[in-house]
C-alpha positions, 0 to 999 in steps of 0.5 A: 378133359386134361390130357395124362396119356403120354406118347409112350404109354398111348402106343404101349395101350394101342398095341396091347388094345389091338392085341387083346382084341384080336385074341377076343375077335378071331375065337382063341379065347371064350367064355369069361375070358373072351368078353374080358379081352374084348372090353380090356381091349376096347378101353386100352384103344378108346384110352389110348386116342382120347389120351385121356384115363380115368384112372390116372385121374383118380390116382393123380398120375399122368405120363405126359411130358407138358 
């Protein structure tokens, strides 16, 4: 896997990730919407530290600065 996650974009999906996750984890949400942020939540933190998303692949974007 090449890398297409640049710092910017790892540290926005972490904050986002932890955020969502927190909202899932500590009961705000239930429901649909809990398992929604729950997994929202756990793809942006995995995207973020493999630096790697399937999706840009797909779309041929990357924000990395190589």
């Amino acid at each position: 896997m090449t890398a297409n996650v640049g710092k910017i974009d790892r540290i926005l999906r972490a904050v986002i990730g932890v955020i969502l996750l927190l909202v899932a984890l500590t009961g705000a949400v239930s429901g649909g919407l809990f398992w929604l942020a729950l997994v929202v939540g756990a793809v942006m933190l995995a995207t973020s530290a493999m630096k790697f998303c399937p999706a840009y692949r797909l779309l041929g974007k990357s924000t990395c600065n190589m």
